[in-house]
C-alpha positions as a Markdown table, in Angstrom:
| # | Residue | x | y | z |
|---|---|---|---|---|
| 1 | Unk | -1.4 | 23.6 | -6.6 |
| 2 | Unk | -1.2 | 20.7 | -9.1 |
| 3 | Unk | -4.9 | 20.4 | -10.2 |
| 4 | Unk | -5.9 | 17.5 | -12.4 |
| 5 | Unk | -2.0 | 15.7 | -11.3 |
| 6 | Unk | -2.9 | 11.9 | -12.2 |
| 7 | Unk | -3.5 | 13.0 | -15.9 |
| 8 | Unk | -1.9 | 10.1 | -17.0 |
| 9 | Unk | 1.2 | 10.8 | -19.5 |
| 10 | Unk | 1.5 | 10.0 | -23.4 |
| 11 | Unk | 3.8 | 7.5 | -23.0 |
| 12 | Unk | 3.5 | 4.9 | -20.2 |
| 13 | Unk | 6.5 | 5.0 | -17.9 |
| 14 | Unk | 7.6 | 1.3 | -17.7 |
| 15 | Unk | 11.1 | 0.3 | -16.2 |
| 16 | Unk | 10.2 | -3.7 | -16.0 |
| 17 | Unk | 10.1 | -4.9 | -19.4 |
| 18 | Unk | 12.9 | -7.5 | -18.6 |
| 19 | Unk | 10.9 | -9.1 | -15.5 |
| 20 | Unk | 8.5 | -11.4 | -14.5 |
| 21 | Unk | 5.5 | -8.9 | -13.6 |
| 22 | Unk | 4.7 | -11.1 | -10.8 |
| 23 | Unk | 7.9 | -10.3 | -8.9 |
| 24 | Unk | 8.5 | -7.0 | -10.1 |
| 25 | Unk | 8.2 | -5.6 | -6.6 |
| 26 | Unk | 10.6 | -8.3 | -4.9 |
| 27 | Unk | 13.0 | -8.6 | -7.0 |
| 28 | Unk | 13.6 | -4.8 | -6.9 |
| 29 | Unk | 13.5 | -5.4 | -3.1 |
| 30 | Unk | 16.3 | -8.0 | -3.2 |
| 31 | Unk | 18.3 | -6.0 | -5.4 |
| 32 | Unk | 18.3 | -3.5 | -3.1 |
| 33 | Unk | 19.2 | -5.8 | 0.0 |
| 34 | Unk | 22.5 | -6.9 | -2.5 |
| 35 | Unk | 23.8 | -3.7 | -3.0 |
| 36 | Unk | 22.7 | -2.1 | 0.2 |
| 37 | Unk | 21.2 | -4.2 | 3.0 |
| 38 | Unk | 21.7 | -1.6 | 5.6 |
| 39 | Unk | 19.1 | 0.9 | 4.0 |
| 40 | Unk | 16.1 | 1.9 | 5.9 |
| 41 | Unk | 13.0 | 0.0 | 4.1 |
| 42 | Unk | 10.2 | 0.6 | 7.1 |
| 43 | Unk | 10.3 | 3.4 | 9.7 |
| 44 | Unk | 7.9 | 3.3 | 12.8 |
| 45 | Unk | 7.7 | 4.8 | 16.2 |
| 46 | Unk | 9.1 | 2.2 | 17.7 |
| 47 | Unk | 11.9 | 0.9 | 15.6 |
| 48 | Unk | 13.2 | 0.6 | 11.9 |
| 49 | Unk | 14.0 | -2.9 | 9.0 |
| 50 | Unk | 16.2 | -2.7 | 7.1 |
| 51 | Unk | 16.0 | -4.0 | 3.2 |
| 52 | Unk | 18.2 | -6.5 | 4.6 |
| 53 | Unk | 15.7 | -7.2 | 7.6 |
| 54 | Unk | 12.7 | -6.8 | 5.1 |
| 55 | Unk | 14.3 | -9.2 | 2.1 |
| 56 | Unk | 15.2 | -11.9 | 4.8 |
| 57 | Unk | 11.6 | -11.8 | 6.5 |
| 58 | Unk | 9.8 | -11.9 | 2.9 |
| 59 | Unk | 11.9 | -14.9 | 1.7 |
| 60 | Unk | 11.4 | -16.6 | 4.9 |
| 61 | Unk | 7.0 | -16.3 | 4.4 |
| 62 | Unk | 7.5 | -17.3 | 1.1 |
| 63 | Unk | 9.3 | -20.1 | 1.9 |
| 64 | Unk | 6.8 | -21.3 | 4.0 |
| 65 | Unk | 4.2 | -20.7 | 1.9 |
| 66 | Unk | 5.9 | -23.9 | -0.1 |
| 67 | Unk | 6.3 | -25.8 | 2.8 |
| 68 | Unk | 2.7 | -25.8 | 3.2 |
| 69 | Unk | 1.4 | -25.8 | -0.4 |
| 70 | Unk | 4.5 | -27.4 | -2.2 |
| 71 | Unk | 3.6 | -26.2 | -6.2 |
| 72 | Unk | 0.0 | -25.5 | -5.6 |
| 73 | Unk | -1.2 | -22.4 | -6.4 |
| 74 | Unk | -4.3 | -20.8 | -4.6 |
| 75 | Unk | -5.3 | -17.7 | -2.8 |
| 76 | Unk | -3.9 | -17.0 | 0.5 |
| 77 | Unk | -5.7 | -15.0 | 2.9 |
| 78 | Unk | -4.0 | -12.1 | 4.5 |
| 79 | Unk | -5.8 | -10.2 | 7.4 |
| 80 | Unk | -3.2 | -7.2 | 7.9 |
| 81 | Unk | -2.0 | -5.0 | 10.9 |
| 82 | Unk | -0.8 | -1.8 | 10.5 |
| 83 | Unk | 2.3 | -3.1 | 11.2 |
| 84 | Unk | 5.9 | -4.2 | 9.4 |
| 85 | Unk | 5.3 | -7.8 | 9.7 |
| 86 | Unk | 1.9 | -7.3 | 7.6 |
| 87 | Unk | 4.3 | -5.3 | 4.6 |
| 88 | Unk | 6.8 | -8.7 | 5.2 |
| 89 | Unk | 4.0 | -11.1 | 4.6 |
| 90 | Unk | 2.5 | -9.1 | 1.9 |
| 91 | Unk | 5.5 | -9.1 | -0.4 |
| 92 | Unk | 6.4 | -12.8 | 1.0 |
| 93 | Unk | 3.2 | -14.1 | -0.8 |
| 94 | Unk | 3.5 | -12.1 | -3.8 |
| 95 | Unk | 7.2 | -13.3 | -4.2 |
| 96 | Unk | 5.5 | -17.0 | -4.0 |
| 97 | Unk | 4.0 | -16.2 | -6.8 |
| 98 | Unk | 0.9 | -16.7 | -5.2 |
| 99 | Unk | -2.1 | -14.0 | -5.3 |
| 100 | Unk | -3.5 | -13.2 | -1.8 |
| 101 | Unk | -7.2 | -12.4 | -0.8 |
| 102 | Unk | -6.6 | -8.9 | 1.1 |
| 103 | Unk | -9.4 | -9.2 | 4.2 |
| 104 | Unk | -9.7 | -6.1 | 6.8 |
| 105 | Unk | -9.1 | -7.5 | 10.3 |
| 106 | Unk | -12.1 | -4.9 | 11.0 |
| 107 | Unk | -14.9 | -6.9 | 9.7 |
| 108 | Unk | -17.0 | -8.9 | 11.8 |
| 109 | Unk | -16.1 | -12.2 | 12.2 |
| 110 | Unk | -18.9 | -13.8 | 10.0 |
| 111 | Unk | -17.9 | -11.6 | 7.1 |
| 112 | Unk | -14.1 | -12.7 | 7.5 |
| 113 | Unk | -15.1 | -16.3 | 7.5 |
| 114 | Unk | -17.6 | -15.8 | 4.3 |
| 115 | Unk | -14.6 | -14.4 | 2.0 |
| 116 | Unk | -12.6 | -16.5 | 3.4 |
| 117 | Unk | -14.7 | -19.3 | 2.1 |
| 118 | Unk | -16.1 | -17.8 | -0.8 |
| 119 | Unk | -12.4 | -17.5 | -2.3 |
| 120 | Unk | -11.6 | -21.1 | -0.8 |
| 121 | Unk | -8.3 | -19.7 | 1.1 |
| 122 | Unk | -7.4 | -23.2 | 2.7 |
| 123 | Unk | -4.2 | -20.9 | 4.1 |
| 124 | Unk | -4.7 | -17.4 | 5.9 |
| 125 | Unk | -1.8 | -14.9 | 7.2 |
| 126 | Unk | -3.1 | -13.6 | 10.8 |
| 127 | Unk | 0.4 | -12.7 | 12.2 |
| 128 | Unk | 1.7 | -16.1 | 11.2 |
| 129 | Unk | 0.1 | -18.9 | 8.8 |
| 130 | Unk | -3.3 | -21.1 | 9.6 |
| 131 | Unk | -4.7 | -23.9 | 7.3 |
| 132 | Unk | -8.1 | -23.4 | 7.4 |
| 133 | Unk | -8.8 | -26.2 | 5.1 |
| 134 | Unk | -11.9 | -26.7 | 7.3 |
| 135 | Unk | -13.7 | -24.0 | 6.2 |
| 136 | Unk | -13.1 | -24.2 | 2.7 |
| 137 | Unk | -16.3 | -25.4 | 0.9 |
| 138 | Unk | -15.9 | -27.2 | -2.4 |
| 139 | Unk | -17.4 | -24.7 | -5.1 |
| 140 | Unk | -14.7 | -23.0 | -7.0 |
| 141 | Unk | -13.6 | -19.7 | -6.1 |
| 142 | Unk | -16.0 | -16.8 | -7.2 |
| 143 | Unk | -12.5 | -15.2 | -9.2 |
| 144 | Unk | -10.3 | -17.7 | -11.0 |
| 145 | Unk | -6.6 | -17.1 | -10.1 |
| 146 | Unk | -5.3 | -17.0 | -13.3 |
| 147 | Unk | -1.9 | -14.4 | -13.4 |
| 148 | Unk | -3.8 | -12.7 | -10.4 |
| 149 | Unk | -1.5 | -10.2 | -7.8 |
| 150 | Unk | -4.4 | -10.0 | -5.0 |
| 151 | Unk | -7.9 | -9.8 | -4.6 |
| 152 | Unk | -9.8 | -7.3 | -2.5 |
| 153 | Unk | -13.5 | -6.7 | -1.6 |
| 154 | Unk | -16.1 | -3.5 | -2.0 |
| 155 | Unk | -17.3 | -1.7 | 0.5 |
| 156 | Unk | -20.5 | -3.2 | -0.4 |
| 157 | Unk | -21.8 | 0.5 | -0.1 |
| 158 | Unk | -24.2 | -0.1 | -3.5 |
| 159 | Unk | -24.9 | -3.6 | -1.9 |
| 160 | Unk | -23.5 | -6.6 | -1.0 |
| 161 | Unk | -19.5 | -6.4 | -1.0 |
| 162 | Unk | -18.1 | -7.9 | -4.4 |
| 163 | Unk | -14.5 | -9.6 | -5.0 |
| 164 | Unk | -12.4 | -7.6 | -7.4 |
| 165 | Unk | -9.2 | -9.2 | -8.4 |
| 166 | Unk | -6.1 | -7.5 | -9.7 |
| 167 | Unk | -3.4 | -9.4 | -12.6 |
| 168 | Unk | 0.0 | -9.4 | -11.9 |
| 169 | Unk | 0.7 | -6.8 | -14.6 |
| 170 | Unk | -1.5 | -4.0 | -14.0 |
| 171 | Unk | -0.2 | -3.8 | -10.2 |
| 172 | Unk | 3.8 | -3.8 | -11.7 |
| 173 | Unk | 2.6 | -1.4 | -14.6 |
| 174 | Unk | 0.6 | 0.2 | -11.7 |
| 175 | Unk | 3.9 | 0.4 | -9.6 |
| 176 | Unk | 6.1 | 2.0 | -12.2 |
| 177 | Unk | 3.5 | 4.2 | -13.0 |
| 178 | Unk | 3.7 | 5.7 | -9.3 |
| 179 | Unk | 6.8 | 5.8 | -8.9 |
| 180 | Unk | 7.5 | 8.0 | -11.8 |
| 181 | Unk | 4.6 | 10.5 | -10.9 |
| 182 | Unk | 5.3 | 10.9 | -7.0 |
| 183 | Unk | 8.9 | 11.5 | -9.0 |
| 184 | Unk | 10.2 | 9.1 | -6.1 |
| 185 | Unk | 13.9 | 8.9 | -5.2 |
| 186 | Unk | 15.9 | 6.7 | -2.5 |
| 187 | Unk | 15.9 | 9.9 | 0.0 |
| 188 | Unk | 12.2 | 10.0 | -0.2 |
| 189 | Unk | 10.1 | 8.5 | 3.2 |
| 190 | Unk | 6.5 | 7.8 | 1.9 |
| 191 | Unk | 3.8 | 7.8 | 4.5 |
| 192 | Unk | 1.9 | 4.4 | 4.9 |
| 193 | Unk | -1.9 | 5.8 | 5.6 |
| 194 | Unk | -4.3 | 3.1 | 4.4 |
| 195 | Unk | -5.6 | 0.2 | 5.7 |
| 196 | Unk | -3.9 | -2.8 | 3.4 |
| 197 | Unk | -6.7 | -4.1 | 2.5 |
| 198 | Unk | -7.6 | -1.1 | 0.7 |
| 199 | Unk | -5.9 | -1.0 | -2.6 |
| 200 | Unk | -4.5 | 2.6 | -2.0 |
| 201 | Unk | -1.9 | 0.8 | 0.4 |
| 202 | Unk | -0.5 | -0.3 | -2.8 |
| 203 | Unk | 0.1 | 2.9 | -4.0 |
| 204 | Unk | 1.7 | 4.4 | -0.5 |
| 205 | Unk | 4.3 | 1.1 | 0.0 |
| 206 | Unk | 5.0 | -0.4 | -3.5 |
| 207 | Unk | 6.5 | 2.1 | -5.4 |
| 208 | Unk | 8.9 | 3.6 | -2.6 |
| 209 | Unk | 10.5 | 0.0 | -1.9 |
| 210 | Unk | 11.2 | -0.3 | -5.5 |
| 211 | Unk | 13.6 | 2.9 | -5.5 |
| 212 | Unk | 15.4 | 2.0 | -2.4 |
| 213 | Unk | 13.1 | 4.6 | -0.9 |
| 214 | Unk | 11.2 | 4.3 | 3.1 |
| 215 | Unk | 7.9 | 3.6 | 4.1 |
| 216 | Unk | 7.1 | 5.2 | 7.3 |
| 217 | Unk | 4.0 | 3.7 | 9.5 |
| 218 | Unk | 2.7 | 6.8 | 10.4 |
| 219 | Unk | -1.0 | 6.8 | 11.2 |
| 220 | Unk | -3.6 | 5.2 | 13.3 |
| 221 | Unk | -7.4 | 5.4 | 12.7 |
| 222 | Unk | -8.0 | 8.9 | 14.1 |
| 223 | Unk | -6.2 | 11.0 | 11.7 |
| 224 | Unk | -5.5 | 13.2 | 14.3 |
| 225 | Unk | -4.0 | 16.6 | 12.6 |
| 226 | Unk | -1.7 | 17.4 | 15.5 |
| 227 | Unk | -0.2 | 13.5 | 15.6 |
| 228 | Unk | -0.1 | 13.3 | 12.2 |
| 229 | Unk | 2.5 | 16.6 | 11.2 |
| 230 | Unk | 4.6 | 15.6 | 14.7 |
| 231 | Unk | 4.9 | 11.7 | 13.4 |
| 232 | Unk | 5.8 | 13.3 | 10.0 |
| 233 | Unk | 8.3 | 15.4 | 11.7 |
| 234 | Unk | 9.7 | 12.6 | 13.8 |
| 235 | Unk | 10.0 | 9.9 | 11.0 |
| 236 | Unk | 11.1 | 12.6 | 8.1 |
| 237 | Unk | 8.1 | 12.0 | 6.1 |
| 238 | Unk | 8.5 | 13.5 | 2.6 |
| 239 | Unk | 5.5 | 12.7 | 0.7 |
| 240 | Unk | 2.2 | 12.4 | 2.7 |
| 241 | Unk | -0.9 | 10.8 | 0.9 |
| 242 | Unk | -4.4 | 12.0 | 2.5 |
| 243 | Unk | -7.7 | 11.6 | 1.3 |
| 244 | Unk | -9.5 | 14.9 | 0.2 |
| 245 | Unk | -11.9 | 15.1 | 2.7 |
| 246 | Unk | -9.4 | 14.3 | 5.3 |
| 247 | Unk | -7.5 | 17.5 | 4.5 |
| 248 | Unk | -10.9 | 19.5 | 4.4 |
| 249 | Unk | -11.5 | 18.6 | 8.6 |
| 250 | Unk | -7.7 | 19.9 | 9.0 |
| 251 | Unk | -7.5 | 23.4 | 10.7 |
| 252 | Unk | -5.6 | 25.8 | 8.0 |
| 253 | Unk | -3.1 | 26.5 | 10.8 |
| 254 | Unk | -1.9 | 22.5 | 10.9 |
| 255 | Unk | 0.1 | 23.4 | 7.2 |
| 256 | Unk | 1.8 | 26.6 | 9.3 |
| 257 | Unk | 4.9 | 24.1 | 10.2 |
| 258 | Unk | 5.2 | 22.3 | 7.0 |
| 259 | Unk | 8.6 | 24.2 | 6.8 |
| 260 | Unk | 9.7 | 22.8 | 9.9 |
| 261 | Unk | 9.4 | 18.7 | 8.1 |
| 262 | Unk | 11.3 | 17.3 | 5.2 |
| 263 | Unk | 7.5 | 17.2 | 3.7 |
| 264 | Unk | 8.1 | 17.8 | -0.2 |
| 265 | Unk | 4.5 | 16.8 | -1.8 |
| 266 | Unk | 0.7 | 16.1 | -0.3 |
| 267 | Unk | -0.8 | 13.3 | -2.6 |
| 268 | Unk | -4.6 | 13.6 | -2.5 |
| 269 | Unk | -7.6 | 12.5 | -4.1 |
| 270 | Unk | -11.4 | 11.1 | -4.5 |
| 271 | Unk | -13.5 | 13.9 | -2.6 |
| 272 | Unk | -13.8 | 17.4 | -3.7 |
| 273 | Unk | -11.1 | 19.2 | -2.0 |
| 274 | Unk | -12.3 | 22.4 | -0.7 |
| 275 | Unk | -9.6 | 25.0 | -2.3 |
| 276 | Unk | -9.5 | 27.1 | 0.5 |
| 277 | Unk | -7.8 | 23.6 | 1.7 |
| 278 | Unk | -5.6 | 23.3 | -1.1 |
| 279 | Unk | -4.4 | 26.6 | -0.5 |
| 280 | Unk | -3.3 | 25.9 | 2.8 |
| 281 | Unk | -1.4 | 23.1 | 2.3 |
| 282 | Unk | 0.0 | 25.2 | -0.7 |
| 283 | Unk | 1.2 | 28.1 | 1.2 |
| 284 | Unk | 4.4 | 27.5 | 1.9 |
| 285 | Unk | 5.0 | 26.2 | -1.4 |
| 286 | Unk | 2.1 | 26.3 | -4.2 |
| 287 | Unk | 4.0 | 23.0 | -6.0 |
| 288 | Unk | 3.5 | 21.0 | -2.4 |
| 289 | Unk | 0.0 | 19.7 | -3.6 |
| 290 | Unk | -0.7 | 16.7 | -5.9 |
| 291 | Unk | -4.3 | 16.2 | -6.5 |
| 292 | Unk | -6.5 | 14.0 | -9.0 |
| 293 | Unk | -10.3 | 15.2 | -8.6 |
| 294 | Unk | -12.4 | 18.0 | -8.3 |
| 295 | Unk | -11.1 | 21.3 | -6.9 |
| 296 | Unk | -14.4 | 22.5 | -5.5 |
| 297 | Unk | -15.0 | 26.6 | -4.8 |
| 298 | Unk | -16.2 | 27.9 | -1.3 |
């Protein structure tokens, strides 16, 4: 097991010194749908896109986007699905150049409108575009926009929930960081785990669309051991992020068929992580675990 793996490295790892940081991501995308639109970008259940499928549904947001704002920049809300269309609209208003207000669609409705209007989104993504110029008050947004990528919001754990905004750079710098450390290829699939509006989203999608590589949209909310290692199985998963104490609940017996998936490297973090757990997932191969944290004894 990798203890200590997001060390980070002497020299930053940084292929995208010639581009704009705020389209790193999608212009990587559309130079993958050039050279190879037939490529698996998203893998699900029920279906696959293409880059081709992807790059056409992302230009198509984004051109919206400027049908409804013309050259205005502001914050555009975007209350995500676990879905492909959510990836599509995510990268379609980054490629606007526009920075988006990332709202879980699990918050009560009050708190939905109250970021919504905090941040003065006069346009929100909900499975397809809504002005919502009616709710916007007049005060200006609590985080200037600036050369900002996307805004997110606390758990408000400590307190009340807080807006924390990301620039443009650090997610592309961010991006490449990833992509070198997961050592990410175009045969890799990369689970998709996280809730978008949870910043580690970024890290599970991003960096394997960049490479040509496939997202897979593997879980649900249950985390369900079982379900989990068969979805891996069934969509070729090959590197599976999991939050620490998620791996702690798993039965030691659930890593038994890891031989039996293309699974190559467990990405975890946060949480101690019991090491009776990290020997599990290790026992096939002892290099299968990436973790960044606390290794704690039993």
């Amino acid at each position: 097991m990798r203890e200590n793996w997001g060390a980070s490295p002497a020299k930053v790892f940084s292929p995208m010194s010639d581009l704009n940081p705020s389209q790193f991501v999608t212009t990587q995308i559309l130079r993958i749908a050039s050279s190879d639109p037939s490529r698996t970008a998203l893998v699900a259940q029920d279906g696959k896109w293409s880059f081709g499928d992807l790059a056409s549904e992302m230009l198509l947001i984004s051109a919206q986007l400027g049908d409804l704002l013309g050259s205005k920049n502001e914050l555009i809300g975007l209350i995500p699905g676990r879905s492909a269309d959510s990836i599509a609209a995510l990268l379609g208003i980054m490629h606007s150049g526009r920075p988006c207000l990332l709202i879980d669609s699990r918050w009560p409705a009050p708190r939905v409108m109250a970021s919504l209007a905090e941040q003065r989104c006069s346009v929100v993504w909900d499975g397809g575009f809504i002005d919502h110029n009616d709710e916007v008050n007049e005060q200006p947004a609590s985080v200037p926009l600036g050369c900002l990528s996307y805004v997110l919001y606390t758990s408000g754990s400590t307190g009340s929930p807080k807006a924390v905004a990301v620039p443009e750079p650090a997610l592309a710098h961010y991006v490449a960081a990833a992509t070198h450390y997961l050592a990410l290829t175009p045969d890799d699939t990369v689970a998709w785990q996280s809730t978008l509006s949870f910043d580690a989203a970024f890290e599970e999608i991003l960096p394997a669309l960049t490479v040509g590589a496939s997202v897979a949209i593997v879980a649900d909310e249950s985390f369900d051991p079982d379900e989990m290692m068969l979805r891996c199985k069934l969509l070729g998963v090959t590197v599976l992020p999991l939050p620490a104490g998620v791996i702690n609940s798993f039965p030691s017996q659930i890593w038994q068929g890891i031989d039996q998936t293309r699974l190559r490297l467990v990405v975890s973090g946060g949480s101690a992580l019991l090491r009776e757990s990290g020997s599990a997932v290790g026992l096939v191969d002892s290099s299968c675990l990436g973790f960044s944290g606390r290794v704690s004894g039993l």
